[in-house]
N, C-alpha and C positions, 0 to 999 in steps of 0.2 A: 694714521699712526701718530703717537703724543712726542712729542716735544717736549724740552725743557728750557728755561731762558738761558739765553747765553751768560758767563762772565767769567773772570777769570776766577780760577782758585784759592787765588791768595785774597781777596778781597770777601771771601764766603765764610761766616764764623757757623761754625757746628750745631745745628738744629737739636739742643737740646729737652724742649718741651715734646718735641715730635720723638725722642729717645724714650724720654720717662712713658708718655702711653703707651710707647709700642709697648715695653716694658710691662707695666701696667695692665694691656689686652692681653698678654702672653703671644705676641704673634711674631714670629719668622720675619725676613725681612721679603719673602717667598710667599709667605702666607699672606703680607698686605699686599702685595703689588697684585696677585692672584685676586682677593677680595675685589679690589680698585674696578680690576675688569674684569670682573662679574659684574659689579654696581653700573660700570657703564654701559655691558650689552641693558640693562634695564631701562637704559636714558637714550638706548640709541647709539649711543658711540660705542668706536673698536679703539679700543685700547688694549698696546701690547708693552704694560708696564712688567720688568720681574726686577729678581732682589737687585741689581745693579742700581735701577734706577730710586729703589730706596735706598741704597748709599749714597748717592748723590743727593739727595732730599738732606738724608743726615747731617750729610755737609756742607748743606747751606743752599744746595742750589732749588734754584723756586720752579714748582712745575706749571705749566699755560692752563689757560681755556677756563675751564671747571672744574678741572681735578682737584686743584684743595678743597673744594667745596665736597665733591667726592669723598674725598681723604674722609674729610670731617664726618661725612654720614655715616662711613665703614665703622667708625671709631664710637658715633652715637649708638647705633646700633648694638656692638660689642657690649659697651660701657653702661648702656642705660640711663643719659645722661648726654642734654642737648651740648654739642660741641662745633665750634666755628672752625674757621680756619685761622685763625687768629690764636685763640688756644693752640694749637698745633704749631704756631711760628711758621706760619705761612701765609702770603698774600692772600688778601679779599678778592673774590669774585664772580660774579655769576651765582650766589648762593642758591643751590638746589635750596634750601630751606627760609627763603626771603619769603616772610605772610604766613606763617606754619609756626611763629611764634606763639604760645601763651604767656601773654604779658602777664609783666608780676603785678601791676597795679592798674584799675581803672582808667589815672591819665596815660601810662602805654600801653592802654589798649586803644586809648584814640588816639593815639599818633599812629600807631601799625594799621588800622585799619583806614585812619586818615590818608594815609600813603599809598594806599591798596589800591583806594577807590582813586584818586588823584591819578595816579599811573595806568588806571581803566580805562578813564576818557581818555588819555592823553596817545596812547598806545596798546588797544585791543589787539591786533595783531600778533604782537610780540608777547605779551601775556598768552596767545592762544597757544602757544607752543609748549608753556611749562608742561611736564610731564606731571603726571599723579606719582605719588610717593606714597607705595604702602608704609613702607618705614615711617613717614610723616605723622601716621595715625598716632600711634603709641604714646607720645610725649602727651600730646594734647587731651586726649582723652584719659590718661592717667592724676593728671592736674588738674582735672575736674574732677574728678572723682576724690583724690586727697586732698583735693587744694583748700585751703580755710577760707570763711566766706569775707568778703571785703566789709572791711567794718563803716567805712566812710565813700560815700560817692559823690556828695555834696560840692559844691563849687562858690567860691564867692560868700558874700553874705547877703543875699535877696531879703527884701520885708517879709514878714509873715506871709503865709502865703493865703491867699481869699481865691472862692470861686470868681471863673472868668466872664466878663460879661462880652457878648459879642457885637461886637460894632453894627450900628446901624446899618440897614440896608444889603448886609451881606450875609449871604445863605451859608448854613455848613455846606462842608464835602461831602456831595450822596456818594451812598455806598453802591454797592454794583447791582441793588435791587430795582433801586430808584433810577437807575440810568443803563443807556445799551452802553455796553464796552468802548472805551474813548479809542478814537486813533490815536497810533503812536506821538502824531504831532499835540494832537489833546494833550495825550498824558507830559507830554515834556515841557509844554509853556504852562503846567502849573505854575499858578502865582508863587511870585519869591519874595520873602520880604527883607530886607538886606540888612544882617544884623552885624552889629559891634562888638567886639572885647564886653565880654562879661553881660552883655546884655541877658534880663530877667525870660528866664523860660515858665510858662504856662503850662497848665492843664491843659488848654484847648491846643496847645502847640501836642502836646502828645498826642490829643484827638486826629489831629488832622494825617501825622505820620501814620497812626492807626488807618486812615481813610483810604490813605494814597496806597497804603499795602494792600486794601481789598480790591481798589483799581486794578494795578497793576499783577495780582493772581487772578485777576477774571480775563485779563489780557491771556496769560500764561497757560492758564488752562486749556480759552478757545479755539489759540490761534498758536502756540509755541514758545519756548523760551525766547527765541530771537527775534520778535516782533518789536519788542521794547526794552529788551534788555540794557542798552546804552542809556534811557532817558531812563531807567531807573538807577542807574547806577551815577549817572549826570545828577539826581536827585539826590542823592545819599552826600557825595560830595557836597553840595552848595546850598543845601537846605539841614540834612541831616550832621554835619560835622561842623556848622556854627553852632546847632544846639548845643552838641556834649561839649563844645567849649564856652557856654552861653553860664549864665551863672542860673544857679538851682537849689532848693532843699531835697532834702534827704529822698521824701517823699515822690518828690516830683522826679527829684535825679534815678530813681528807681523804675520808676515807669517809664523815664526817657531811654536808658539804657535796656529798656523791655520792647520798646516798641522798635532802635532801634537796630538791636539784635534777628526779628525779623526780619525786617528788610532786606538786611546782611544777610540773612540764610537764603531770600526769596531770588534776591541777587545771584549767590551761588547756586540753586536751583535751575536758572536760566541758564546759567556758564553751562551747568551740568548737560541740559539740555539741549544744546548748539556742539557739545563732545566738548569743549575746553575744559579740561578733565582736572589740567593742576592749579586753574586757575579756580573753578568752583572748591577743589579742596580748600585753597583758602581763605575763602571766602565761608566757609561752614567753620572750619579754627576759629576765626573769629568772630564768627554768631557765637558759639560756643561759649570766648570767653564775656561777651558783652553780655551774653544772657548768667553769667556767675555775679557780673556784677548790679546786674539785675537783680541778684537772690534769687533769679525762679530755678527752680531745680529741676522741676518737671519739664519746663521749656528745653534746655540742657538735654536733657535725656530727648527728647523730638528731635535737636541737631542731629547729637547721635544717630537716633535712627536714618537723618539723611545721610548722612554719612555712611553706614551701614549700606544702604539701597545704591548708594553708588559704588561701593564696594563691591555687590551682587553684581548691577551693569560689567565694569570690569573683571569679573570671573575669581574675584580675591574674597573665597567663600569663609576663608577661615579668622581673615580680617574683621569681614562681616559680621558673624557669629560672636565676635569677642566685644564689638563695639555696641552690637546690642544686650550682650549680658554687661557693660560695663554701665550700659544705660536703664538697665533694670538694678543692679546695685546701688546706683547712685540713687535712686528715687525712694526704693523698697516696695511697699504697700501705702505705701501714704497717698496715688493718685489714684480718681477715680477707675471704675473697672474698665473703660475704652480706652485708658492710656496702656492699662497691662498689657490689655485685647492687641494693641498696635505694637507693645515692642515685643510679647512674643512672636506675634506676625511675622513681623524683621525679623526675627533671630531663624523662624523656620524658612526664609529665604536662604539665608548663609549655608542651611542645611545640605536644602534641594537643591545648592550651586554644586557642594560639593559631594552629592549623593549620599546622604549619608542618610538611608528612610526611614530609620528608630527614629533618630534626633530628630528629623524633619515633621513625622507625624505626630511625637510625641508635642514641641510646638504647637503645632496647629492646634491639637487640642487643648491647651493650655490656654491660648486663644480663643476658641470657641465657648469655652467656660468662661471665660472674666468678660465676654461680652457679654454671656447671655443674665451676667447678673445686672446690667447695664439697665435702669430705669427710665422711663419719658420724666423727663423733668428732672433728672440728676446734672447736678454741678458739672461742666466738662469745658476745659480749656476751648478757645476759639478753635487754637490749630487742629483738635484732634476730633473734631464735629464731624470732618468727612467720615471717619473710620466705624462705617454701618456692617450691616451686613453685606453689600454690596462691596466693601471694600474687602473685608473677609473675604465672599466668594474670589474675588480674581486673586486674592494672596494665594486660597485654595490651586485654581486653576494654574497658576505660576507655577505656586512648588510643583503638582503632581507634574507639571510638564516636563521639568526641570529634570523630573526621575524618572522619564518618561511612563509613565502612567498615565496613557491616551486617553483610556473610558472617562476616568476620575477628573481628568483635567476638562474636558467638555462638559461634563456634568454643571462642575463650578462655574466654568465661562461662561454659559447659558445663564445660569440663575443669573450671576454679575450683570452680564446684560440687561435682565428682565426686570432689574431692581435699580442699577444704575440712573440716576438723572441726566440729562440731556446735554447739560450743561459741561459737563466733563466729558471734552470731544476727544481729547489726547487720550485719557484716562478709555474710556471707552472703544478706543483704536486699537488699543496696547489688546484691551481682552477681547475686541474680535481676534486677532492676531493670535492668540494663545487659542482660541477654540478653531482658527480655522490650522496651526500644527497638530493639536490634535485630532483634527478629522483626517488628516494627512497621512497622520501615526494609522488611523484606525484605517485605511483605506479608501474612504470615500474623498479620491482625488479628485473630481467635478465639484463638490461642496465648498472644500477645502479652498479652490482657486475663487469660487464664487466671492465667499467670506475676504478672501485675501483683496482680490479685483475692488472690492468696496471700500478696505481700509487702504489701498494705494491709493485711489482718488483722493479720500480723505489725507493722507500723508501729502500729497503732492502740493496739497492748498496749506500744508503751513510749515512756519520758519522752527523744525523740530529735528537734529539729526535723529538722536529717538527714535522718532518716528518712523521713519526711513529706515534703520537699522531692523528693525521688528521686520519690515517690508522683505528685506534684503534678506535677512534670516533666513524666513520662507524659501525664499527663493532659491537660497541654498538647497532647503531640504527638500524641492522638487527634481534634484538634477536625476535622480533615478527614476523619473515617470516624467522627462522630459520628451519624450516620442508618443504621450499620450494626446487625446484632442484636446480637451478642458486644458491638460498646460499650455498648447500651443495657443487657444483662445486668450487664456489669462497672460500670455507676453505680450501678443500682439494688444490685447486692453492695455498693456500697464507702459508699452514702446509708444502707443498714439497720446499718453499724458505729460511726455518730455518737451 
């Protein structure tokens, strides 16, 4: 039950900012306190705010915990229109919306994202707690979409800038071809080279953040988000946030803010995938805006779509759906056919969250065309290289599952698998797990548990809640053919892997 700070009356002057909004939302003083806890069943708290206790708000008295930060998000919400608690004439604290900023300018975006990361290593814990905030979507993704493009990124005044020559005796960064997957402790004692106030950043300096990112997704892929996720995020902090404060041209500050707007998304990708839900939200915000001040647009529109697929994870289909049309608007036609191919993908996820089988299949098609115009040898971003046919088939398999469409969904999963490479153990977990639901759906419960029994083994050897979730899913949807043999085989397999 909420509180309010104690004090006396006569020392409380009349909250008048918090008047003119209410004012301003057209709301009751019934209808906020109502909102308030509504907002807090979403956060977990019971809150039994009613209009009294906005009278007393009015008049000055300050409510505990998170509720102004609440207050503030009722009022965002409403309004359309990022608002603190401060705005409202009420104390700071706890803000639901701390890292869910779009900065207005380059250098706040590395201070916000500098903070991010700095309070990551310091306290993973307590970051694991933040909730996700569908509300949170909206601001950020619309300011991308309107926002003007940063006219200056530049820092300092560096010499002209020349190719880099690499020091004697020291090899580049291999990439994840050239090398098996580092361990964790590998990837964390990357060399550090300890830089100063304004010191000159390089081309080869962008190279190597480029490097470390393929590192650390070969980690991600094979073994889970939570493998490395602290030493990459230890990375970003102490190597990545001297650069963007290191002095640069135009050129180079473009690229640096490109490369290290992945990292940032790769980083929320792993949160994503260990469930810390509101921490990877913002950790994608700010891939988002570092990739605006990157200028790449297309990049942009890929946050989004993570953003989007997390959305889908959390069952918030309609979020989904809007994030990836907001991420097809912002690009148009200007990227190649495999980016189209990927964000209508994502948009017929949102679909099949929310059953809706027009929209969903109409998607998919829309996708199957813009790949198939897809050329060997056409131009296509790094990130969007995975999105083959292989990646198609399990979107395929996902949605029909989604709508349950058992045949259709197996069909897909089978290709996926057939085509998939090796290398994508997660990736290829996910779609057994979809084909062994739909054998489940179709009745061949002995198949179904076989399929499953395989991807538990595999779920068990890595650091992926994901993973796990897919598992458990299943398992759910066995409880009505839980007196069969093959299930009682497939527990007793998945009880001897604890």
């Amino acid at each position: 039950m909420s509180t309010e700070r104690p004090g006396k009356s006569s020392q409380r002057t009349p909250n008048r900012q918090l008047a003119a909004l209410i004012a301003e939302a057209g709301f009751s003083n019934a209808g906020l306190a109502r909102r308030v806890d509504q907002l807090g069943l979403e956060h977990g708290l019971d809150l039994r705010y009613d209009k009294t206790s906005v009278t007393r708000w009015l008049r000055g008295q300050q409510p505990r915990g998170t509720t102004p930060a609440l207050i503030a998000e009722v009022f965002t919400r409403r309004l359309g229109r990022r608002l603190t608690a401060q705005d409202l004439g009420l104390d700071a604290c706890a803000p639901v919306y701390a890292g869910l900023e779009f900065a207005a300018t380059p250098s706040e975006a590395v201070d916000i994202v500098g903070g991010l990361w700095r309070k990551d290593t310091g306290n993973h814990a307590e970051l694991r707690k933040i909730a996700f905030t569908p509300a949170g979507l909206v601001v950020p993704s619309r300011d991308w979409l309107i926002g003007r493009p940063d006219e200056r990124v530049a820092r300092g005044e560096p010499a002209p800038e020349a190719p880099r020559v690499p020091p004697q005796g020291r090899a580049p960064l291999p990439g994840p071809a050239a090398v098996p997957p580092p361990r964790v402790g590998q990837a964390a004692r990357i060399e550090r080279v300890e830089r100063g106030p304004g010191q000159r950043i390089t081309a080869g300096d962008v190279a190597a953040l480029r490097s470390v990112g393929e590192l650390f997704r070969t980690l991600d892929h094979a073994y889970g988000g939570g493998h490395a996720r602290q030493a990459l995020v230890r990375y970003l902090e102490h190597e990545a946030e001297p650069m963007l404060r290191g002095a640069y041209g135009e050129q180079t500050g473009r690229r640096l803010f490109a490369a290290v707007a992945d990292l940032t998304r790769l980083a929320g990708w792993t949160a994503y995938d260990i469930a810390a839900h509101g921490l990877a939200q913002r950790y994608f915000v700010q891939a988002l805006r570092l990739s605006q001040a990157a200028g790449d647009r297309a990049y942009g529109s890929y946050v989004l779509v993570t953003m989007s697929r997390q959305a889908v994870y959390l069952g918030h289909g309609r979020e989904a759906v809007q994030l990836a049309r907001v991420a097809q608007q912002g690009v148009g036609s200007s990227v190649p056919p495999v980016v189209q191919a990927l964000l209508h993908a994502v948009e017929a996820r949102g679909h099949g969250v929310l059953g809706e089988v027009r929209a969903c299949t109409a998607s998919l098609a829309r996708a199957e065309r813009a790949l198939e115009q897809a050329r060997p040898g056409d131009e296509a971003p790094h990130w969007a290289r995975f999105f083959d046919e292989a990646q198609l088939a399990d979107e395929f398999g996902h949605c029909h599952r989604d709508l349950q469409q058992y045949r259709a969904a197996a069909q897909h999963a089978e290709r996926s698998l057939q085509l998939r490479g090796s290398g994508y153990v997660r990736s290829r977990l996910f779609c057994r797990m979809v084909l062994a639901t739909a054998r489940l759906g179709l009745g061949d419960v002995e198949q179904a548990c076989a399929l499953a029994a395989e991807s538990a083994q595999q779920a068990a050897e890595m650091r992926s809640v994901r993973a796990h979730e897919y598992v458990k899913d299943f398992e759910r949807r066995l409880e009505p053919y839980r007196d069969a043999t093959p299930v009682r085989t497939y527990r007793e397999r998945v009880a001897a892997l604890v």
